[in-house]
C-alpha positions as CSV (number, residue, x, y, z in Angstrom):
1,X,-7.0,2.6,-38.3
2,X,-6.4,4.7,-35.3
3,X,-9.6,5.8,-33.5
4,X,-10.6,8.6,-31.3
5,X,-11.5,7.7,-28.0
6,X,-10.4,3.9,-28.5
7,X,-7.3,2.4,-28.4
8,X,-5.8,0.1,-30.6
9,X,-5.0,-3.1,-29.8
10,X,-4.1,-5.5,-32.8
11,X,-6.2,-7.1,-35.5
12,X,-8.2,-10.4,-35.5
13,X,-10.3,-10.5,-38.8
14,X,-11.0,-6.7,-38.0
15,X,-9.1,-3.9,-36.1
16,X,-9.4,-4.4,-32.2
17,X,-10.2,-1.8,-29.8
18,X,-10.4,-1.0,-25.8
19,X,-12.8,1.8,-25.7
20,X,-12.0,4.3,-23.3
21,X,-15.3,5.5,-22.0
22,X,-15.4,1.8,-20.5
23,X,-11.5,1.3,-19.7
24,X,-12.5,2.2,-16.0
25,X,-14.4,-1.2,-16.4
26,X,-11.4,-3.1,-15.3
27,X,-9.4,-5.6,-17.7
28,X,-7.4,-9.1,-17.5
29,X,-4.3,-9.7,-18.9
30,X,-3.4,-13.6,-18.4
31,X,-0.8,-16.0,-20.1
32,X,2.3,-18.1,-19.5
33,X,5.7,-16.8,-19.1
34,X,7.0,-16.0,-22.3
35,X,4.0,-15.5,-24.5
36,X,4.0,-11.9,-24.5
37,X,1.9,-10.2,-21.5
38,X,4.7,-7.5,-20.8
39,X,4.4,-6.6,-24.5
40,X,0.9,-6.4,-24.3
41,X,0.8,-4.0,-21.0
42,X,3.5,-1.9,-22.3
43,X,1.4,-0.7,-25.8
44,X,-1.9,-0.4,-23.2
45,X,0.3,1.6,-21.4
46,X,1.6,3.4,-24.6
47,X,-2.4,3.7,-25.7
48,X,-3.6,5.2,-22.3
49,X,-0.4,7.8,-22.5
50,X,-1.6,9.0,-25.7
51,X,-5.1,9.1,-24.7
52,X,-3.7,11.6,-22.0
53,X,-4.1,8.9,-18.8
54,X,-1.7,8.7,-16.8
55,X,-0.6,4.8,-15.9
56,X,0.4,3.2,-13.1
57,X,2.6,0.1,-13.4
58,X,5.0,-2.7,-11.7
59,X,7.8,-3.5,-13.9
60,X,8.4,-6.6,-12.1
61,X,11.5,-7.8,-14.8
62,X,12.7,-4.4,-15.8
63,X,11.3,-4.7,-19.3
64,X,8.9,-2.1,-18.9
65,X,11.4,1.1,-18.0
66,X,12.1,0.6,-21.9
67,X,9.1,3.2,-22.2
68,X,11.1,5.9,-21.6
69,X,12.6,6.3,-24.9
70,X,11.7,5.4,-28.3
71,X,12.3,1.9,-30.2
72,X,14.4,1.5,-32.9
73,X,12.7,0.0,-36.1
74,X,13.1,-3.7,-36.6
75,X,12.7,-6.5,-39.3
76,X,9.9,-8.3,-36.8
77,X,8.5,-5.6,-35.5
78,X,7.9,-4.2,-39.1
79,X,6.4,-7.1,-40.3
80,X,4.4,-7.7,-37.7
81,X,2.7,-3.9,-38.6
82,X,2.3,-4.9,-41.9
83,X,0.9,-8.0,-41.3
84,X,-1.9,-6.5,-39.3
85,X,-2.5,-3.2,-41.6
86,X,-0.8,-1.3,-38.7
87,X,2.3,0.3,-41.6
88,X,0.7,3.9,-42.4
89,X,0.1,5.0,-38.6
90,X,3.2,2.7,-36.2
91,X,6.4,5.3,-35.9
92,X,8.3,4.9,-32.6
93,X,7.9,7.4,-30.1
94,X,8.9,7.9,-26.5
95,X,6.3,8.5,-23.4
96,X,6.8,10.9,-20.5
97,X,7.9,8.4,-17.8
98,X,8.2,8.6,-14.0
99,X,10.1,5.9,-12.0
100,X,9.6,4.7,-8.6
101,X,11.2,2.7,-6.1
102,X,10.4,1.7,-2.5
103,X,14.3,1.3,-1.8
104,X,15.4,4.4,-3.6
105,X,17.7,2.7,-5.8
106,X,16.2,3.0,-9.3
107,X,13.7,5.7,-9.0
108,X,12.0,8.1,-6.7
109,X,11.6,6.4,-3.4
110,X,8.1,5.9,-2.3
111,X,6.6,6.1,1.3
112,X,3.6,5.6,3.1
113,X,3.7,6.0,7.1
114,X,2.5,3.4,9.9
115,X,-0.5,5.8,10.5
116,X,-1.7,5.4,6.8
117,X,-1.4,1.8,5.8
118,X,-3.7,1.0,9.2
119,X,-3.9,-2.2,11.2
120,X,-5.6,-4.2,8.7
121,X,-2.9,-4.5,5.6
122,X,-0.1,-4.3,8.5
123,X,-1.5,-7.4,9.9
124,X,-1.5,-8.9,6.4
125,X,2.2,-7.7,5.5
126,X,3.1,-9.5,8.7
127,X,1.0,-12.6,8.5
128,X,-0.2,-11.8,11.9
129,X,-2.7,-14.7,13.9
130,X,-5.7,-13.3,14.8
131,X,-4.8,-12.8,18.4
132,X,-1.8,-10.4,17.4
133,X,-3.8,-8.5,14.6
134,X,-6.5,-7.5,17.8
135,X,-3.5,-6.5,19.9
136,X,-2.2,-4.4,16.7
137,X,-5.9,-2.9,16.2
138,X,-5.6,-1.4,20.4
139,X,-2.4,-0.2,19.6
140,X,-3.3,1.6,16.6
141,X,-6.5,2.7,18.7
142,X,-4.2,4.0,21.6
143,X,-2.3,5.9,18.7
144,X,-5.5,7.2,17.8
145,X,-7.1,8.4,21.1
146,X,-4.1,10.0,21.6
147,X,-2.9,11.6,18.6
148,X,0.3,10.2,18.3
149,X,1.4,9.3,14.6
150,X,3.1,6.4,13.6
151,X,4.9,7.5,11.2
152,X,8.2,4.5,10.4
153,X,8.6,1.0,12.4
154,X,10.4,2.6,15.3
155,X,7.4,4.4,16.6
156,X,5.3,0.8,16.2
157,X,8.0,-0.2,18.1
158,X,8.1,2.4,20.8
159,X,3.9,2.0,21.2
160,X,4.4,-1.5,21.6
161,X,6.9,-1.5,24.1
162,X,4.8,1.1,26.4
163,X,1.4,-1.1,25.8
164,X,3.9,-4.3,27.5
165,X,5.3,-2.2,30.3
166,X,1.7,-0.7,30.9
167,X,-0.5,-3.9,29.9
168,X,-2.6,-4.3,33.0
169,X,-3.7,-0.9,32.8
170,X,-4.4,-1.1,29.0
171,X,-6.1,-4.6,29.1
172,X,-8.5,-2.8,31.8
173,X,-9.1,0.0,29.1
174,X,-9.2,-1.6,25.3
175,X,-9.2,-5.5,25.9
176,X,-6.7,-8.6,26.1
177,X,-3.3,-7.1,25.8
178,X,-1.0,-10.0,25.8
179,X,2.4,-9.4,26.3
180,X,3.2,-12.6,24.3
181,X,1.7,-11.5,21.4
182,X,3.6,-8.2,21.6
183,X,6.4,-10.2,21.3
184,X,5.6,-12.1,18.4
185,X,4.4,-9.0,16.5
186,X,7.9,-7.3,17.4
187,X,9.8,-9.9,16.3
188,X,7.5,-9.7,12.7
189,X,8.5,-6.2,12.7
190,X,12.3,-7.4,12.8
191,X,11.8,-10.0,9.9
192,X,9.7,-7.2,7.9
193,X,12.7,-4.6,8.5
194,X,14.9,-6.7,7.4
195,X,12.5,-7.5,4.3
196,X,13.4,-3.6,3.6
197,X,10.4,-2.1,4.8
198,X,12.3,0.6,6.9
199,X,12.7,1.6,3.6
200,X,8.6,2.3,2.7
201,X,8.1,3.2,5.9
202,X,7.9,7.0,7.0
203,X,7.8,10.7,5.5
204,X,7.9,12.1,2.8
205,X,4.3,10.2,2.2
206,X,3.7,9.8,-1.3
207,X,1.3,12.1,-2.7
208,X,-1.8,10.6,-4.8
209,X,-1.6,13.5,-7.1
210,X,1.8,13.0,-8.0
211,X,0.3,10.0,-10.2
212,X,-1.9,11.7,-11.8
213,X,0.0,13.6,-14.0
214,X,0.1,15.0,-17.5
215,X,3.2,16.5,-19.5
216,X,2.8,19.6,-21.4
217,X,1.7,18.3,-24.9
218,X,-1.3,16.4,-22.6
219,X,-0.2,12.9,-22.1
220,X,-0.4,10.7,-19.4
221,X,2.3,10.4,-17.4
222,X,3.6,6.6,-17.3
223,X,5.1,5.9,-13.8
224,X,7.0,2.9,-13.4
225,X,7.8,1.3,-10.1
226,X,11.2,-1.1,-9.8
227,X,9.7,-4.2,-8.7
228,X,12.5,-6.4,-9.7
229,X,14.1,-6.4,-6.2
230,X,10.9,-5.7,-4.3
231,X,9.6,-9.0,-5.6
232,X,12.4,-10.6,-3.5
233,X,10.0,-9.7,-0.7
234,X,6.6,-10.7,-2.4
235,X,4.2,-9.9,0.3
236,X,5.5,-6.6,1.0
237,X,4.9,-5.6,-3.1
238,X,1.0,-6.9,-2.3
239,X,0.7,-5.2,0.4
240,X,2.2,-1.8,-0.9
241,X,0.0,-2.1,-4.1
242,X,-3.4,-3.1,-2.4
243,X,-2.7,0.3,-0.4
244,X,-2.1,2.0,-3.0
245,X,-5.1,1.2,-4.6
246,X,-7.1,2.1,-1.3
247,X,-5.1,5.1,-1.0
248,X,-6.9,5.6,-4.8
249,X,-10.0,4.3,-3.4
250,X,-10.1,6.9,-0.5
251,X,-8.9,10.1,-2.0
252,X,-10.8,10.4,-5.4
253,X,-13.6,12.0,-5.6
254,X,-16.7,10.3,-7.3
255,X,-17.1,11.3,-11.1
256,X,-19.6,8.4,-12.2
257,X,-17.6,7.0,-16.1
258,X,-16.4,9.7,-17.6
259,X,-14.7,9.5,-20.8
260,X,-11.8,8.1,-19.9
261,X,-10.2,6.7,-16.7
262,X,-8.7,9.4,-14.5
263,X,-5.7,6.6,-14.0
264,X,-5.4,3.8,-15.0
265,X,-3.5,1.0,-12.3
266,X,-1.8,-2.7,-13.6
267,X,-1.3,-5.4,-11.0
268,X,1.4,-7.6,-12.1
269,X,2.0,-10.6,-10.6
270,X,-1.8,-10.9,-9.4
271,X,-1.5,-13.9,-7.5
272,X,0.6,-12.1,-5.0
273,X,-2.4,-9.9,-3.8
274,X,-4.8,-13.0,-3.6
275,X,-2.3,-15.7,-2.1
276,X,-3.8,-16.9,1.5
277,X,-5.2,-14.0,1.5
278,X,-8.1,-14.3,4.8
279,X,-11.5,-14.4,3.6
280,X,-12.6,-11.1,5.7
281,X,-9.5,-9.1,2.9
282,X,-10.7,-10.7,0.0
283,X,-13.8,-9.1,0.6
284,X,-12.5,-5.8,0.9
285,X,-10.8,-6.2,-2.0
286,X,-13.6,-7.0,-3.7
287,X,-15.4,-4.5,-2.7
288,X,-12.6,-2.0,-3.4
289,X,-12.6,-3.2,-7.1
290,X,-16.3,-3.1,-7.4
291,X,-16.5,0.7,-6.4
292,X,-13.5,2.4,-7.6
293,X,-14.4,2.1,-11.2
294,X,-16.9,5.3,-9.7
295,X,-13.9,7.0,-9.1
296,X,-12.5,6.9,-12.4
297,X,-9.3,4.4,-12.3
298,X,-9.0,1.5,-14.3
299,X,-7.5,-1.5,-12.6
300,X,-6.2,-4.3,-14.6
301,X,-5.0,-7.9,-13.4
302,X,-1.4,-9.3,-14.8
303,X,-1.0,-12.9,-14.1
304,X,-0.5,-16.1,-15.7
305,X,-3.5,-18.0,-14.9
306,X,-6.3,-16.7,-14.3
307,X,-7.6,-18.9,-11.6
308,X,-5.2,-16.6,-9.8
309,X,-8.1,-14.8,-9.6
310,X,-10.9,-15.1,-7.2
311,X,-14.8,-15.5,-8.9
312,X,-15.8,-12.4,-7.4
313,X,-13.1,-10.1,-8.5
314,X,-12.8,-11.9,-11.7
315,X,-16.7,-11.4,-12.6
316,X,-15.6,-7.3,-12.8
317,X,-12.9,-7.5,-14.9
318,X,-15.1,-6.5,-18.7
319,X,-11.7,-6.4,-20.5
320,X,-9.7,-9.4,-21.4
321,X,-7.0,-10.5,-23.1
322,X,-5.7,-14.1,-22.9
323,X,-2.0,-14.9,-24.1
324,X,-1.5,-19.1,-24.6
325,X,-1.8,-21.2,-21.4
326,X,0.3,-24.4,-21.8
327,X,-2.0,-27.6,-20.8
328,X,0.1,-30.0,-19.6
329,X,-0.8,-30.8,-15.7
330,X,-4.4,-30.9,-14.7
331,X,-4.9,-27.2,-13.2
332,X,-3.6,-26.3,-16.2
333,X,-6.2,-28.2,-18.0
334,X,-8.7,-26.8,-15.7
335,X,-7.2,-23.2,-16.5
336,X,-7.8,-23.4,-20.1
337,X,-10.9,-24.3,-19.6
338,X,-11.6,-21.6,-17.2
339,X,-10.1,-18.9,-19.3
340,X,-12.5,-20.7,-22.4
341,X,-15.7,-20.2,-20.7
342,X,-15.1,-16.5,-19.3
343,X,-15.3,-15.0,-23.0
344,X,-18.4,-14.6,-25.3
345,X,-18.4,-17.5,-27.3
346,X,-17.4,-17.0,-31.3
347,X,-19.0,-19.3,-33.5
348,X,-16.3,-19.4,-35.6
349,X,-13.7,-20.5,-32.8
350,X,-13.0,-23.7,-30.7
351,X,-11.9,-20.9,-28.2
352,X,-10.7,-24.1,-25.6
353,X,-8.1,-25.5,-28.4
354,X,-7.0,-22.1,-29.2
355,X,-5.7,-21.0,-26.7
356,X,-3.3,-23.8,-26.4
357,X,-1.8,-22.7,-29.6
358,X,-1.5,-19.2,-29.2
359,X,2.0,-18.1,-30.6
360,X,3.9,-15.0,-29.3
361,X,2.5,-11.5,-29.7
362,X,-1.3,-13.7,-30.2
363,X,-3.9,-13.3,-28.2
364,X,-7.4,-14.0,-27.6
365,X,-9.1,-10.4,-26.9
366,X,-12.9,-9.7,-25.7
367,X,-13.5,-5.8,-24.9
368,X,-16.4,-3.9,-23.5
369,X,-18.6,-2.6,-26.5
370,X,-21.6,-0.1,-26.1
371,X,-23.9,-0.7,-23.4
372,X,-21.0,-2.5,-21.8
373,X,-21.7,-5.7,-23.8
374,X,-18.2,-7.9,-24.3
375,X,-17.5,-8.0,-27.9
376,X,-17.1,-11.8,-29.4
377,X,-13.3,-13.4,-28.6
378,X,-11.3,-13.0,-31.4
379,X,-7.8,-14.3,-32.2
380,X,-5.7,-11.3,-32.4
381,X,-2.0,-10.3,-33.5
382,X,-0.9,-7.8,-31.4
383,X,0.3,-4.3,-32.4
384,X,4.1,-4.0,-32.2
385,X,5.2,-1.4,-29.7
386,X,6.7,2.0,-30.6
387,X,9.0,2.3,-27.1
388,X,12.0,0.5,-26.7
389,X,11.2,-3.2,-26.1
390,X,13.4,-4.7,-22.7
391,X,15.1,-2.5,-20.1
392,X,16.4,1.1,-20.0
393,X,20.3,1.5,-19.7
394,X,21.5,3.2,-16.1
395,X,22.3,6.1,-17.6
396,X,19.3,7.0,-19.4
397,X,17.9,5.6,-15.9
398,X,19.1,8.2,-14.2
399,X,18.5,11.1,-16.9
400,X,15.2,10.3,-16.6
401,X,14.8,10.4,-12.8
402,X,17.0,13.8,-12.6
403,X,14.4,15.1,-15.3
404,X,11.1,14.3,-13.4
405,X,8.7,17.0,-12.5
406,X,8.7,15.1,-9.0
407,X,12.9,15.3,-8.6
408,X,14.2,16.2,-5.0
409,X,10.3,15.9,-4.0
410,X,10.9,12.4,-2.3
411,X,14.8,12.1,-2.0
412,X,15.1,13.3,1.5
413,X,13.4,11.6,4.3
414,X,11.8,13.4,7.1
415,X,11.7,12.3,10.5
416,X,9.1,14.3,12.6
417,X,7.8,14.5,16.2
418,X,6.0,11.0,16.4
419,X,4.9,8.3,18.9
420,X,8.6,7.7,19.2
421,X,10.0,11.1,20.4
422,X,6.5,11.4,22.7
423,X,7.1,8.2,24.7
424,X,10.4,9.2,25.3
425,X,9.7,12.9,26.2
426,X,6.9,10.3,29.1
427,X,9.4,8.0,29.9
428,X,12.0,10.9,30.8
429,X,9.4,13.1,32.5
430,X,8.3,10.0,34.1
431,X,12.5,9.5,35.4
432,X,12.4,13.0,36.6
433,X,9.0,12.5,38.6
434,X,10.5,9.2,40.5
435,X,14.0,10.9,40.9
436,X,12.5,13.9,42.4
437,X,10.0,11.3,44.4
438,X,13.0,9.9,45.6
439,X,14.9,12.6,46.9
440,X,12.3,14.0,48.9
441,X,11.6,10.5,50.6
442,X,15.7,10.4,51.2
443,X,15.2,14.2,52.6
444,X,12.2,12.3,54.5
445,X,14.4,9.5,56.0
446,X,16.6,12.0,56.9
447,X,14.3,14.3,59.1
448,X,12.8,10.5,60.6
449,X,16.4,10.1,61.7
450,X,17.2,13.4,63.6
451,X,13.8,12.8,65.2
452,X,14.8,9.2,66.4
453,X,18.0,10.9,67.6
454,X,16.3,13.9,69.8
455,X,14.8,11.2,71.4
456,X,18.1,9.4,72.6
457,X,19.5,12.8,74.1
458,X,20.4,15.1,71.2
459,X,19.1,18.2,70.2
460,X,15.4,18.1,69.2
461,X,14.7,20.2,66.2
462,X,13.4,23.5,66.2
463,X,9.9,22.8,66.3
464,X,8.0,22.3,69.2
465,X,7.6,18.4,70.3
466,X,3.9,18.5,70.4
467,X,4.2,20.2,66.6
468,X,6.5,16.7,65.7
469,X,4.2,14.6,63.5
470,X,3.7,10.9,64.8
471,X,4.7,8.1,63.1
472,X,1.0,7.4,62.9
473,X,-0.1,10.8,61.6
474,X,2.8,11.1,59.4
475,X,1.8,7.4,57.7
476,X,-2.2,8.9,57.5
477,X,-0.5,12.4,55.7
478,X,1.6,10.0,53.3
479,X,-1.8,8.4,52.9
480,X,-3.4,11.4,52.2
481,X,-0.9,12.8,50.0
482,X,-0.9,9.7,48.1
483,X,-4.6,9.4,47.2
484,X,-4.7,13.1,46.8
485,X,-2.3,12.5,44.1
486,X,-4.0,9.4,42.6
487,X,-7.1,11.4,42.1
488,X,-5.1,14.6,40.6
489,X,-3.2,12.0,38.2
490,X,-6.9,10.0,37.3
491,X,-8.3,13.4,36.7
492,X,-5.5,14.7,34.5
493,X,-5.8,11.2,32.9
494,X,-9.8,11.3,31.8
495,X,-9.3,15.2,30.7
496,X,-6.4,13.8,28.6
497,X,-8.9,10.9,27.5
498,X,-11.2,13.0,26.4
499,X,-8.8,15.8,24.5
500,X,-7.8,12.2,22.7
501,X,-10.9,11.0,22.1
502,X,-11.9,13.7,20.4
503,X,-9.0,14.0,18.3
504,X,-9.4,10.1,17.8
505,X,-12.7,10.8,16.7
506,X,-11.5,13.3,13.5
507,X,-9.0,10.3,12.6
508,X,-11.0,8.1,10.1
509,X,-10.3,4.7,8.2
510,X,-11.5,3.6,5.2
511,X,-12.7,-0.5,3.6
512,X,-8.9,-1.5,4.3
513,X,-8.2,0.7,7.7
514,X,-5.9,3.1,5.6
515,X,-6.5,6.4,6.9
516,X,-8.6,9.0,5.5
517,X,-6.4,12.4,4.5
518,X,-8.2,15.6,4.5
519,X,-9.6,15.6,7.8
């Protein structure tokens, strides 16, 4: 039953594949709460492992972590492997797992620095206007020009505050800087830390290659990212799996469809990435979807309707399979009938009324065939999984994490020279300057005064009277002095602009503003 270079799904009225030379076509997997979509990821997953592809995946209930060890054999999980002609080849197995967590609780703790993620997905993690997303654009541009990484939320913060205290100068330079928009953007940074996102923000960055990973017999590692408590901040998990999907987008190298995905990535909870979403993002993630199938990674939509998805993303997704959808409102009417129409037609199958009564572990499944043709829907029993079904236990938790190839890679943040530490090294350079300005004015005032009292019979000082500067020449020297030293300070400035600009210049952004690495 089992096939090489396919993997098996379940059985309608014949065995059911996803072939892996066309995996990297994108897939949809869609249903209601119950009816058995975190089953159906988890033996994908299981499928891709074997296949040696590493998988990428939220485990948004904690169901998924399960994967880590094998199942034990049960009554319905038998019969459902008999029932489908599945008996000779299911045995449980474990599958080389890595967890991840943005908070560092149950898994390796993930970063990504200010720097990285860009203006663009910032802006959408914050639900910034459009007046405070052009603001956050110059101040990512200032970082830029002038090489100064922003690496956690307290160098955004640091930038920000300079750009206020220095906003007539800057407005002159990059455009608009509004001070009241710097204050709505800082208090969004507040809201956002207290979302956790201190936590995803800074170094160690996580390294693409990390999840991309093989184990020693040649299967695909499966990493698993806690999502249970990151969901309690929903637009943060978008926003940290749309860059990590640009991240994807702008580090792999082009390899055309090989014959089978270099990684293969599952959105759960799609509607999250797509939810007032502005038009200009949607776009980008269209287009992100559209091209990094060239690169090799699969990306496959969890949700439970699949209006959830927008036409243009949903018109790439070649492989689908639809759980039941429960009709009882009329968007849910309108779902069904959505879902209905998306699949090749089978003659044999009011595909509309099925899918209403779609029992647990059934499915409706269309797959990319040769030439990239979808195969006819089929009602389909899924295959039984060979991992544990429902969560891991602490302990094994935490076995597993001390046991990754990755262990004591990510456990110890690093907090580097930044924009931060650079504005302070200005501002107390800057205290020095106007303390050492203001002693020699004091020194100054002083000399002014043992003039003023030679004059009213005490001792003149030791120069010569006609040497003594007049009040007049002395204000055209201050004069001097003082231009001299605003054309020292704008040439300094515009030889500093341009050792920026050029440094701005290697910095490059990709379709979502994430930056480039490797440059």
């Amino acid at each position: 039953m089992l096939e090489d270079g396919k993997i098996y799904v379940g059985t309608s009225v014949k065995p059911e594949y996803l072939n892996l030379k066309l995996a990297n076509r994108h897939g949809l997997i869609t249903g209601a709460t119950g009816t058995g979509k975190t089953v159906t990821l988890q033996i994908l997953a299981e499928g891709f492992s074997n296949a040696g592809v590493p998988v990428f995946c939220a485990d948004v209930k904690g169901d998924l972590s399960g994967i880590a060890v094998a199942g034990k054999s049960k009554d319905f999980l038998v019969k459902r492997a008999r029932d489908i002609g599945f008996s000779d080849a299911y045995e449980m197995a474990d599958f080389p797992t890595v967890f991840w967590d943005l908070f560092g609780d149950q898994g390796h703790p993930i970063r990504a620095t200010v720097t990285e993620l860009g203006p663009l997905l910032l802006s959408r993690l914050m639900d910034l206007t459009d007046a405070q997303e052009g603001v956050l654009n110059i101040a990512f541009k200032i970082a830029d020009d002038e090489g100064m990484l922003l690496l956690d939320l307290k160098d955004i913060r640091a930038l920000l505050n300079h750009m206020a205290e220095n906003a007539k100068e800057l407005t002159a330079a990059y455009g608009n800087v509004s001070r009241q928009s710097i204050g709505a953007i800082q208090r969004d940074l507040l809201v956002l830390e207290e979302q956790g996102g201190d936590a995803f923000f800074g170094e160690p960055a996580l390294a693409i290659a990390d999840l991309m990973r093989t184990d020693r017999s040649g299967r695909g590692i499966v990493n698993v990212l806690a999502a249970d408590k990151l969901m309690l901040s929903p637009r943060l998990y978008a926003t940290f799996l749309l860059w990590l999907l640009s991240e994807l987008f702008e580090e792999l190298p082009e390899v055309g469809d090989p014959d089978k995905p270099r990684l293969v990535f599952f959105f759960d909870e799609a509607h999250l990435l797509f939810d007032e979403a502005p038009r200009a993002l949607l776009e980008k993630v269209e287009q992100v979807v559209r091209l990094i199938r060239s690169k090799g990674v699969g990306v496959y939509f969890v949700t439970q309707n699949p209006l959830d998805v927008p036409d243009a993303v949903l018109s790439q997704l070649g492989n689908r399979i639809q759980h039941a959808l429960r009709a009882f409102t009329p968007r849910d009417q309108k779902a069904v009938k959505a879902a209905a129409e998306t699949f090749r037609p089978n003659p044999d199958l009011d595909t509309k009324q099925v899918i209403t009564e779609l029992g647990v572990g059934e499915a409706l499944v269309s797959t990319l065939e040769r030439k990239s043709i979808p195969s006819i829907v089929q009602r389909t029993l899924i295959r039984p999984p060979s991992s544990q079904l429902g969560p891991l236990s602490k302990a094994a938790r935490k076995k597993a994490i001390q046991a990754s190839p990755v262990f004591g890679q990510y456990e110890k943040p690093i907090d580097r020279e930044s924009a931060y530490e650079i504005l302070q090294k200005q501002a107390k350079a800057r205290q020095r300057k106007e303390e050492k300005q203001r002693k020699a004015e004091d020194r100054e005032r002083e000399e002014r005064g043992r003039v003023k009292r030679s004059r009213t019979g005490f001792q003149l000082p030791e120069f010569d009277r006609d040497d003594r500067p007049t009040r007049k020449s002395r204000r055209r020297s201050s004069s001097r002095r003082s231009r001299r030293q605003s054309v020292g300070e704008a040439a300094l400035k515009s030889v500093t602009r341009s050792i920026a600009s050029s440094l701005g210049r290697a910095l490059v952004r990709g379709i979502l503003g994430s930056l480039k690495r490797g440059f």
